[in-house]
Legacy VTK file of the C-alpha trace (Angstrom):
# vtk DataFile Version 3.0
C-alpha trace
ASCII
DATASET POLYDATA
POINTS 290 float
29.227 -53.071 -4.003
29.782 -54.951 -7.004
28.648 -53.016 -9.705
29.308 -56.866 -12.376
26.520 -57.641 -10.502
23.151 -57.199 -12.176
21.150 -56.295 -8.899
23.412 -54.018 -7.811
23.616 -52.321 -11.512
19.529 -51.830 -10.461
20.145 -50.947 -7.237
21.913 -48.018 -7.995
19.571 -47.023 -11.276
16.770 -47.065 -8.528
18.477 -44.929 -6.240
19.614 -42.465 -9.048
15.430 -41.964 -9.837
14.221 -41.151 -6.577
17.803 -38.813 -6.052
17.031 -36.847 -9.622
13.295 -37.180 -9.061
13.498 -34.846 -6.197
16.005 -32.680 -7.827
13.015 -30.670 -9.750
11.034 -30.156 -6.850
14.351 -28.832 -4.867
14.797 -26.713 -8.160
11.413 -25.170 -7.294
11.713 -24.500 -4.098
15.356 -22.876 -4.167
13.472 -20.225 -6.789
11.119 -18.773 -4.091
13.930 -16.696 -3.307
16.426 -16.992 -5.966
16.481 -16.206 -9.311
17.044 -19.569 -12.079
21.224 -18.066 -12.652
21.552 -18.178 -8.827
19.720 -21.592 -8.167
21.950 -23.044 -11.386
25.075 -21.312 -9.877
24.849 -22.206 -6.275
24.319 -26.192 -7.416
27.228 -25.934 -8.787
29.597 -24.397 -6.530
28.277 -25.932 -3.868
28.373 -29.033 -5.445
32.341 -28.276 -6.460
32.898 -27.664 -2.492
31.837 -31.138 -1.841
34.089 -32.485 -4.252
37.143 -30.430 -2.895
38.541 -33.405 -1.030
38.135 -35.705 -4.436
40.082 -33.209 -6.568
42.962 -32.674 -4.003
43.413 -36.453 -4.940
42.768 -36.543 -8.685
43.989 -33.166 -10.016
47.098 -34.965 -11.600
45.130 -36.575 -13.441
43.443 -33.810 -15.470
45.522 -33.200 -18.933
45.839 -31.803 -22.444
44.610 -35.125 -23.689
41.504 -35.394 -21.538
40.371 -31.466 -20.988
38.453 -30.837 -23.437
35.725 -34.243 -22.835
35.451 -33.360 -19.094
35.284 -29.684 -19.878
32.170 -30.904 -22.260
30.836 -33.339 -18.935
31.269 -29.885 -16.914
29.221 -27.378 -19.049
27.346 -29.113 -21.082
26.504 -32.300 -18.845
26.496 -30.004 -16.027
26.105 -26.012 -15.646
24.198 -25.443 -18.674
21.579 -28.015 -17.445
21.211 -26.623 -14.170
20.291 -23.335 -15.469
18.359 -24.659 -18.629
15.713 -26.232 -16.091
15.320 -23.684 -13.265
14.884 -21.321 -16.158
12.384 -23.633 -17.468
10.598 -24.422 -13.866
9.845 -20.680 -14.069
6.697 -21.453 -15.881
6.857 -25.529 -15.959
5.725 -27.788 -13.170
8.317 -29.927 -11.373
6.544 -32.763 -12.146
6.387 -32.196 -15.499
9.810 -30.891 -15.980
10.443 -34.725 -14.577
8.659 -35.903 -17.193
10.366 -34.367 -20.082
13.772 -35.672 -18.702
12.275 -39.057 -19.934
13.454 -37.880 -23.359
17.493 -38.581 -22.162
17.774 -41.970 -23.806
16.367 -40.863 -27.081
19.347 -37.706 -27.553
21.851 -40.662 -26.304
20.789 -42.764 -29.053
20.393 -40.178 -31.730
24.457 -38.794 -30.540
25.204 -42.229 -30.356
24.380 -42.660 -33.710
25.139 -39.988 -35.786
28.779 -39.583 -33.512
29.956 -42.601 -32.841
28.486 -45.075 -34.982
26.300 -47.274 -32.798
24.674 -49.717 -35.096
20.682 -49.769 -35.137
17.428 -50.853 -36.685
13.749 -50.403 -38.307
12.308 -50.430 -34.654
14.491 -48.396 -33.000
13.806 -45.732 -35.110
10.115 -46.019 -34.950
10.683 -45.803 -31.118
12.368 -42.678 -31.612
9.469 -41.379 -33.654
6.928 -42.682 -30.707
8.974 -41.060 -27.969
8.812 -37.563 -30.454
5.089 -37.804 -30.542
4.851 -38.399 -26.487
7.065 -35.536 -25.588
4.860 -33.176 -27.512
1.532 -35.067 -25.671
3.702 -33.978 -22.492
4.509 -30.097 -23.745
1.188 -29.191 -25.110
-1.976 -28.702 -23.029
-5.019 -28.605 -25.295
-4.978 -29.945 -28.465
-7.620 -28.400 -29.684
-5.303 -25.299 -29.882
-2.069 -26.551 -30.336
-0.024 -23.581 -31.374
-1.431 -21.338 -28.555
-0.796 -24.078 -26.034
2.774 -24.917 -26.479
4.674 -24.164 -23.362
7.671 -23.066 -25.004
9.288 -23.059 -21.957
9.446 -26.780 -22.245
11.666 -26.310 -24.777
14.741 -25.514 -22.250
13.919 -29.129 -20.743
14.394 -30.693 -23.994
17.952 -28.558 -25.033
19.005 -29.739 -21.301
17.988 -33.593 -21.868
20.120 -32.948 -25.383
22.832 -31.972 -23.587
22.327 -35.286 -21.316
22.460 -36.829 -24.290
25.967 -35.871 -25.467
27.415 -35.810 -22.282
26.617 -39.460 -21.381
28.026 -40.272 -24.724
31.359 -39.116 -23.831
31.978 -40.249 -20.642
31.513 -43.380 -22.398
33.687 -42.795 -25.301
36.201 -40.460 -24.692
36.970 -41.018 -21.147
37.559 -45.066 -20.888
40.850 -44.275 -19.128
39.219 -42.274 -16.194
37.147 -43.832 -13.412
33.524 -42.126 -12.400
34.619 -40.325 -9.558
37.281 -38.859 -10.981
35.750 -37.833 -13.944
33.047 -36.168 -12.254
35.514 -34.098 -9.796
37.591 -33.065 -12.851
34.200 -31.576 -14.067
33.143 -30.003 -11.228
36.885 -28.583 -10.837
36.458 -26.782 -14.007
32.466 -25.422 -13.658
33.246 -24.706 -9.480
35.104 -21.376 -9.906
33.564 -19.465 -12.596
29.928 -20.855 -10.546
31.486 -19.128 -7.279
32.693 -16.267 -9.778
29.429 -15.502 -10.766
27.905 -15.678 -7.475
30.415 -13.293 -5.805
29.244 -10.362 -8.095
25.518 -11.387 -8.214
22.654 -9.264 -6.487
21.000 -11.473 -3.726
19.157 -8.075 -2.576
15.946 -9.654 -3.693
16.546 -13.088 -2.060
17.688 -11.804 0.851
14.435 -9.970 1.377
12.166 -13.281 0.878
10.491 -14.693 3.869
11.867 -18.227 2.752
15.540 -17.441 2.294
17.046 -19.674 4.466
14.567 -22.301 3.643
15.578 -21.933 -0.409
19.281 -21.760 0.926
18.858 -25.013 2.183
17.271 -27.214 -0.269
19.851 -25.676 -2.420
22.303 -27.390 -0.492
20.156 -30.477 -0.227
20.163 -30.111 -3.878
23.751 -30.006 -4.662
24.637 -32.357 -2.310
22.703 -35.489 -3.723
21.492 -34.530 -7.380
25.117 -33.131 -8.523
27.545 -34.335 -5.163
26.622 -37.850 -4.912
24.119 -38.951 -7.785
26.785 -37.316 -10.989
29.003 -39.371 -9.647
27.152 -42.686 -9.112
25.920 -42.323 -12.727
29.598 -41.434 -14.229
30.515 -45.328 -12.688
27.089 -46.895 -13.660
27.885 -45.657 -16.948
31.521 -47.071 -16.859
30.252 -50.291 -15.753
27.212 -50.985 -17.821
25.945 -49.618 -21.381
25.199 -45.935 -22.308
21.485 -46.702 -22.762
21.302 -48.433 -19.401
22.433 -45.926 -17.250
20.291 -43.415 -19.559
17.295 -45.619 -18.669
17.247 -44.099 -15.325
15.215 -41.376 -16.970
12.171 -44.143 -16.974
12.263 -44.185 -13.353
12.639 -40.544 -12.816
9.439 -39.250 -14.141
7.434 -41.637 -11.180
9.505 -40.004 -8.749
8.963 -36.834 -10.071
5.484 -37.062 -10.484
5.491 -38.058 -6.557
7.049 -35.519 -5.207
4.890 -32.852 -7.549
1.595 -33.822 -6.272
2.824 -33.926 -2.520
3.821 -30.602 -3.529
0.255 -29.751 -4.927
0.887 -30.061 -8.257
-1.865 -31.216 -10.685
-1.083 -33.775 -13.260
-3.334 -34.411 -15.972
-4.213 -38.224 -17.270
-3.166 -36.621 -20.662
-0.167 -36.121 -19.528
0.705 -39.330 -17.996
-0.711 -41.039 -21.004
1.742 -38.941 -23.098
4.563 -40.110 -20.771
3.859 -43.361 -21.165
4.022 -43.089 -25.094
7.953 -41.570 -24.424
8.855 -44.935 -22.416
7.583 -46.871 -24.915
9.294 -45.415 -27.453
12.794 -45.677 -25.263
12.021 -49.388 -24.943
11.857 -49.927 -28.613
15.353 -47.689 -28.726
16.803 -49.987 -25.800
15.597 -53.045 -27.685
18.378 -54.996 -29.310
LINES 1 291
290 0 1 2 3 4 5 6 7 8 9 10 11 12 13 14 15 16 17 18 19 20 21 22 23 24 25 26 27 28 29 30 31 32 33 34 35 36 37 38 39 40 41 42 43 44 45 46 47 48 49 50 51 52 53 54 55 56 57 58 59 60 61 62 63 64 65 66 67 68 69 70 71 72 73 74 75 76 77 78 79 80 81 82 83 84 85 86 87 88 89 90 91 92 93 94 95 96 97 98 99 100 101 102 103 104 105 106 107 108 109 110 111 112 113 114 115 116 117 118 119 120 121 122 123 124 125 126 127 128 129 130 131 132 133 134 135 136 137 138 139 140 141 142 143 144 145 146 147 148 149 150 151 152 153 154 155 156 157 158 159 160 161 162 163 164 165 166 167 168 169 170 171 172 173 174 175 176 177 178 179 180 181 182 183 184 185 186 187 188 189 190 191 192 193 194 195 196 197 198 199 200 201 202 203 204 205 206 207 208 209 210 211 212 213 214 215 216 217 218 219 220 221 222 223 224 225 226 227 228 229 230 231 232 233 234 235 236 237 238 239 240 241 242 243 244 245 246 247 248 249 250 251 252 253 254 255 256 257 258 259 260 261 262 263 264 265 266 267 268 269 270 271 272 273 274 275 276 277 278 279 280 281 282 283 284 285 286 287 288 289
C-alpha cells in the first residue's frame, strides 16, 4: 500500500466510513445490556488488548517530550468520545448520531485556526456558518417548536466531534516524529489500564441478567476491534500522509454508512434530516475549499 498514491489515500478514507459508520450501530447494540460507562470502557480496554503486541514494540518510544500530545490523542481523541456518544445514543438514533459526526472537519478547522494558525478565507467561513445551520436542521425535530424539540442529548455528539477536532490537530502537529501506529498504541497504552480499572470495580449485575448479554459482549468486541483496533490506527497514518482536513473528510462518508446501517436496523430517518445533512457537507466543502 502506497499511501503517495492518491487512490490508495481514497481507498483507505472509504474503508474508514463504512468501519466508523457501523461503529454507532455497534454502540447501540452493546447498550441493550450495558450501561454507556461500560460500553465506553470495554472499547477501550479491549481495544488496548489488541494493541498489546504493538506497544511491547513501541513503548521506548513514549517520553517526557511526547506524553502529554498522545495523552491528549488517548482521552480526548479517544475515551472521552467513546463515552460522550453511548451516553448520547441513550436517547439519539445511531443513524443520526452518524450524522452529527459530519461536524469533525468544521472543529478541525476552527482548532486549526485559532491554534495553529492555518491561513483561511471569506468562504470558508461562510461554510462554517452553513455547516452551523445544518447541524441544528439535524438536532432539532420540529421547527415549529424549536426550544421544546432540541434533543439536548445531541449535544454530547457535538462535544465528542470537538474533541475529534483537537485531537486530529495534534497528531498532525505535535507528533511529526511518531508514525500512526505507534502513536495510536502509545494512546491506547495510556487509556487501557484505568479502562480495565474501571471495569474491574463496575457492577455488571444488570447486564449479566439481560437476555442479550453475550450478544452485546460481542459486538463490543466487534466494536473495539475495527472502530478503535484497526480504523484509529489507519486514520493516525492517513493523517500523517495526507492533510488534516482530508483525513477529517471521512466524516462525509460516514453519515451514508451510518444512515445504512440505521434503517437496516429499523431506524426512521426523516427527509428533514437528510436535507439538513446535506447543508453540513456543503458547508465542509466550502471549509475544504482552497
Amino acid at each position: 500500500m502506497d499511501l503517495t498514491k492518491k487512490s490508495w489515500q481514497w481507498i483507505m478514507l472509504i474503508a474508514l466510513s463504512v468501519i466508523w459508520g457501523s461503529s454507532f450501530i455497534l454502540m447501540k447494540k452493546g447498550l441493550e445490556s450495558f450501561d454507556y460507562m461500560q460500553v465506553g470502557a470495554m472499547r477501550m480496554f479491549f481495544a488496548f488488548i489488541f494493541f498489546i503486541p504493538f506497544i511491547i514494540k513501541r513503548i521506548k518510544k513514549l517520553n517526557r517530550k511526547n506524553i502529554l500530545p498522545i495523552l491528549v490523542v488517548g482521552f480526548i481523541g479517544n475515551a472521552i468520545p467513546s463515552v460522550l456518544f453511548t451516553k448520547a445514543e441513550i436517547h439519539l438514533d445511531s443513524s443520526i448520531a452518524g450524522m452529527l459526526n459530519s461536524t469533525v472537519p468544521l472543529f478541525v478547522w476552527i482548532i486549526g485556526i485559532i491554534f495553529y494558525k492555518n491561513k483561511t478565507k471569506l468562504f470558508n467561513v461562510i461554510g462554517l456558518l452553513i455547516g452551523l445551520i445544518g447541524t441544528l436542521g439535524i438536532i432539532i425535530t420540529d421547527f415549529s417548536n424549536i426550544l421544546g424539540n432540541f434533543n439536548v442529548y445531541a449535544i454530547y455528539v457535538i462535544i465528542a466531534t470537538l474533541f475529534y477536532g483537537i485531537n486530529t490537530n495534534v497528531v498532525k502537529y505535535q507528533l511529526n516524529d511518531l508514525d500512526g501506529i505507534s502513536i495510536t498504541s502509545l494512546a491506547f497504552l495510556l487509556v487501557g489500564p484505568p479502562s480495565g480499572l474501571y471495569l474491574l470495580f463496575s457492577d455488571f449485575s444488570g447486564a449479566l441478567a439481560s437476555p442479550v448479554f453475550y450478544n452485546s459482549l460481542f459486538y463490543i468486541i466487534i466494536l473495539a476491534f475495527f472502530s478503535s483496533f484497526i480504523a484509529v490506527a489507519l486514520f493516525n497514518i492517513l493523517i500523517k500522509h495526507t492533510t488534516t482536513i482530508f483525513a477529517a473528510s471521512v466524516t462525509y462518508l460516514i453519515p451514508i454508512a451510518a444512515i445504512g446501517f440505521g434503517l437496516f436496523a429499523g431506524e426512521i430517518i426523516t427527509i428533514y434530516q437528510l436535507i439538513s445533512m446535506g447543508i453540513v457537507l456543503s458547508g465542509v466543502y466550502l471549509i475544504n475549499k482552497k
